[in-house]
C-alpha positions as CSV (number, residue, x, y, z in Angstrom):
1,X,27.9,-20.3,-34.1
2,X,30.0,-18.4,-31.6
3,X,28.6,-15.0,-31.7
4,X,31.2,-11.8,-30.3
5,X,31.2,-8.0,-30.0
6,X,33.2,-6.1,-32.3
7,X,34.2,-2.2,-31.9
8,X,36.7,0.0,-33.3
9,X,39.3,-2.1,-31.3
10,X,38.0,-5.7,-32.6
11,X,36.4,-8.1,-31.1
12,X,35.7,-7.7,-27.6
13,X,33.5,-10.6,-25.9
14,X,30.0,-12.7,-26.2
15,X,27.1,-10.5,-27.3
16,X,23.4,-10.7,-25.6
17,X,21.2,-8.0,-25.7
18,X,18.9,-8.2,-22.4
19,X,15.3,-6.7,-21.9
20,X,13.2,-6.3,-18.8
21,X,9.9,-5.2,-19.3
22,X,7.2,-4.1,-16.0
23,X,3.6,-3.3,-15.3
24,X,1.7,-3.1,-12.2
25,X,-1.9,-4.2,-12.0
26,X,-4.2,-2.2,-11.2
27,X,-2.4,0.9,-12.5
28,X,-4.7,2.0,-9.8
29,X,-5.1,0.9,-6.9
30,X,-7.0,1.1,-3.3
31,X,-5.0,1.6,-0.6
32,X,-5.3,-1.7,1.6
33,X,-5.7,-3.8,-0.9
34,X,-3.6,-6.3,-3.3
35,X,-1.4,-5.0,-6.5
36,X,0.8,-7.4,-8.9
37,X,4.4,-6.7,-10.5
38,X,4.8,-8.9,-13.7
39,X,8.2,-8.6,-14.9
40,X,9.0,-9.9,-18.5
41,X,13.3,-10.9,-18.9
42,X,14.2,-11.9,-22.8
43,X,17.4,-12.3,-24.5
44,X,17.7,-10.9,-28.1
45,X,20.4,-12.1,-28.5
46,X,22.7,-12.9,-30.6
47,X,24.4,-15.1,-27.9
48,X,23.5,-17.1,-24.7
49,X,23.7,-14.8,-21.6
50,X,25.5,-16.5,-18.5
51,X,25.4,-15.2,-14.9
52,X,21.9,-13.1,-15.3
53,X,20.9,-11.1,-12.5
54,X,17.5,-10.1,-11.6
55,X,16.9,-7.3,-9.5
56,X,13.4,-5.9,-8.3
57,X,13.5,-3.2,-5.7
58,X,9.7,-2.8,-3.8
59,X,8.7,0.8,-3.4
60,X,8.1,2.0,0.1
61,X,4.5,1.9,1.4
62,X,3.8,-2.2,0.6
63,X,4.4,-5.6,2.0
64,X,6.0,-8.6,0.2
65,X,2.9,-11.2,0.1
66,X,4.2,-13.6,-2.7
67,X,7.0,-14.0,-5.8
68,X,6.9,-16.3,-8.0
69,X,9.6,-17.7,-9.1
70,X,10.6,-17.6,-5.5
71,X,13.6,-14.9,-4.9
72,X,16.9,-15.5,-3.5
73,X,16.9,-12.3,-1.4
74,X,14.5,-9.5,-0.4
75,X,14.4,-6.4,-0.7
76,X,15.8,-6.2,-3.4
77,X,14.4,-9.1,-4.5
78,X,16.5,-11.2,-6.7
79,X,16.8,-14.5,-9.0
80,X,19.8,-15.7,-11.0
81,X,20.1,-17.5,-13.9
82,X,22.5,-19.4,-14.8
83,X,22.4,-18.8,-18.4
84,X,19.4,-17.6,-20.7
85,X,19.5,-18.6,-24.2
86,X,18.9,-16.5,-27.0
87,X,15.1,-15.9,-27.9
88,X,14.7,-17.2,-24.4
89,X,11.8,-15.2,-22.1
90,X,11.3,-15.9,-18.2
91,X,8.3,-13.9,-16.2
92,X,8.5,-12.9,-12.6
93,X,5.5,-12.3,-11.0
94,X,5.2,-10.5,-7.4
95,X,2.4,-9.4,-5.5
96,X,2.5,-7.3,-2.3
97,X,-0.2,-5.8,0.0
98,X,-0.3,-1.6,-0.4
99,X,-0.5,-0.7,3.5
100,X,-3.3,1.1,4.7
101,X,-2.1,4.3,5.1
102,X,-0.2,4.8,1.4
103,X,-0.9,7.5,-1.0
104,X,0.1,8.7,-4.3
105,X,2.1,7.2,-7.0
106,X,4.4,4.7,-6.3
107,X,7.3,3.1,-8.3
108,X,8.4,0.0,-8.6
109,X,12.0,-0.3,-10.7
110,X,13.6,-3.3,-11.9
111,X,17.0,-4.6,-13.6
112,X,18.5,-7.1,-15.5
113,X,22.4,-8.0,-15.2
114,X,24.6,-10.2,-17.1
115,X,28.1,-11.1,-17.3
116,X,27.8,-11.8,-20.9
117,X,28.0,-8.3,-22.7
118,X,25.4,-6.5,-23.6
119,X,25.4,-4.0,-26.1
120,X,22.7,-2.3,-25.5
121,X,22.2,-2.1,-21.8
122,X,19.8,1.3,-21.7
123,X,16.8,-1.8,-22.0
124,X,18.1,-3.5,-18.9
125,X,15.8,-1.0,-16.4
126,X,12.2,-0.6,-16.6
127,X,9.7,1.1,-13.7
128,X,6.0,0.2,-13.0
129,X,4.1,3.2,-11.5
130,X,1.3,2.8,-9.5
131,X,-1.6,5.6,-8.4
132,X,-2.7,4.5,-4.6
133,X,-5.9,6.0,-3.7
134,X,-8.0,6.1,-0.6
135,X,-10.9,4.3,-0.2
136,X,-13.0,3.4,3.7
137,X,-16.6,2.4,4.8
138,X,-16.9,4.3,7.9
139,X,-19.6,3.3,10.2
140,X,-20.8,5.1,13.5
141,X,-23.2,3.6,16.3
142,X,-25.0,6.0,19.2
143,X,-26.8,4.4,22.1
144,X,-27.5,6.0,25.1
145,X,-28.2,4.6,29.0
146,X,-30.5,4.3,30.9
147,X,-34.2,3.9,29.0
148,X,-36.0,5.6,30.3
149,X,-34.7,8.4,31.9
150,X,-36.2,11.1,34.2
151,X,-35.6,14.9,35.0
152,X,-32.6,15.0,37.6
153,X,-31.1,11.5,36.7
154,X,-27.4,11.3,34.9
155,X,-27.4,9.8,31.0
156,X,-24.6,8.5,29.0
157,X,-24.4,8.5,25.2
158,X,-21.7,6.4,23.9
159,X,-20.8,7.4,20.7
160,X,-18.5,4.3,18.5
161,X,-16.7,4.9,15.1
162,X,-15.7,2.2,13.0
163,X,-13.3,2.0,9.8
164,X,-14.5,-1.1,7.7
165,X,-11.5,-0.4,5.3
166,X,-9.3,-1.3,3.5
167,X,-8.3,2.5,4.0
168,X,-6.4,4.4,6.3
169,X,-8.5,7.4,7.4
170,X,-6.1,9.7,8.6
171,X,-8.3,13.5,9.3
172,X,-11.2,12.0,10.7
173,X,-13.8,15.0,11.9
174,X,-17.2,14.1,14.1
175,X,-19.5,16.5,15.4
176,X,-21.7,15.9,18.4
177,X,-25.0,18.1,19.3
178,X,-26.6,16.8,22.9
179,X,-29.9,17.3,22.8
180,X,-31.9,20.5,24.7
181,X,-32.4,19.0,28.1
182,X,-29.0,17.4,28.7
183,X,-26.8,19.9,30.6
184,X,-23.2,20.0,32.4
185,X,-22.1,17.3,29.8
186,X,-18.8,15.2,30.3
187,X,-16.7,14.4,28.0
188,X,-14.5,10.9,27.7
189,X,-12.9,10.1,24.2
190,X,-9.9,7.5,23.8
191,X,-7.7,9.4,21.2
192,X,-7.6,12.6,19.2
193,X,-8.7,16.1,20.6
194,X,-12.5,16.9,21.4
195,X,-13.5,20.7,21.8
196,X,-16.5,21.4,24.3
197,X,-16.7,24.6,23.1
198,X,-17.4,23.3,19.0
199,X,-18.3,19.9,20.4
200,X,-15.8,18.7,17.5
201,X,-13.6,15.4,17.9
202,X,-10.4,15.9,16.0
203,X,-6.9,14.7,15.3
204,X,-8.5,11.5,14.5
205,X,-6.6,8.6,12.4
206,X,-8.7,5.3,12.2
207,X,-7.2,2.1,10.4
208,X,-8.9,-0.6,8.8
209,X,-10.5,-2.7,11.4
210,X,-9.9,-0.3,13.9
211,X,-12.6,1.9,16.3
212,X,-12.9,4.5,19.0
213,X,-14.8,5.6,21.3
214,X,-16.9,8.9,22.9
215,X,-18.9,8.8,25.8
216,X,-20.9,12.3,26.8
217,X,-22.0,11.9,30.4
218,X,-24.9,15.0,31.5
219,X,-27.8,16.0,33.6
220,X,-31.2,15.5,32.3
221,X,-33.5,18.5,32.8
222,X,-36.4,17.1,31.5
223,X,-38.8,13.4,31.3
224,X,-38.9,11.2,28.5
């Protein structure tokens, strides 16, 4: 059967209601790590739809790792269909990296197009919102040079932070106390602020993988 759209002025065209459907797993998720889009596309009918669009716009904040089906174009990303038959379902799945340094909720929105009619197109959108929290394995190492050291000799402590990930840290705060018997310190740090006054390092954003480095350079006053 031939299945058509009637309104007050008669018939009008072919008739297929479209659905999207969307959810983002986890519903929560770790900043630096994985998160997958399914979408769900169905045809209700009553007719075939011909010419359907698919269109998946990626929130800012991730990268693009895979899509399956693959899309014809990013970003949006989209897939055609020729037709889509009534009854007829088709998933998309896409999974992206959440960067490092995302946070908060973010919202991934889809659509479905056809040039078939559809009389009920307020079904044709759907959103997938996603919590991105924050989540590192900060490490720190302190050695110190020479072993052993006497009164009137220079020592060096070398001071290394490390971010493990998969987070972004982004306020980053170490504090520093020399020991009694190290005096006239010196201070070398390879980003942020350090405060000999608070002996504070600050204005300190670390990525996943990433490290710096604090060396303290002073007298000794005493023998070990």
């Amino acid at each position: 059967p031939i299945y058509v759209y009637v309104d007050q002025n008669g018939p009008v065209s072919l008739a297929a209601d479209l659905t999207i459907t969307k959810n983002a797993a986890p519903g929560q998720v770790i900043a630096g790590t994985m998160l997958t889009y399914t979408l769900l596309v169905a045809n209700d009918g009553p007719a075939t739809a011909v010419n359907v669009l698919v269109s998946d716009t990626l929130p800012g904040g991730v990268t693009l790792l895979s899509a399956d089906p693959t899309p014809g174009s990013q970003q949006p990303l989209s897939w055609n269909l020729p037709i889509l038959a009534p009854g007829a379902t088709r998933t998309f799945t896409v999974t992206v990296d959440v960067d490092g340094a995302t946070a908060g909720v973010i919202t991934n929105t889809a659509t479905v197009t056809s040039t078939t009619h559809d009389p009920a197109p307020a079904n044709n959108r759907a959103a997938a919102p996603a919590t991105v929290t924050g989540e590192a394995d900060l490490g720190i190492l302190k050695s110190s040079a020479p072993k052993p050291f006497t009164a009137g000799q220079a020592i060096t402590y070398t001071i290394v932070v490390t971010n493990a990930g998969p987070t972004t840290v982004a306020t980053l705060l170490l504090t520093d106390n020399l020991p009694a018997g190290v005096v006239n310190p010196l201070y070398a740090w390879s980003n942020g602020a350090y405060s000999t006054t608070t002996r504070t390092w600050s204005n300190l954003a670390l990525g996943a993988g990433g490290r710096i480095t604090l060396t303290v350079t002073g007298m000794v006053t005493v023998t070990q």
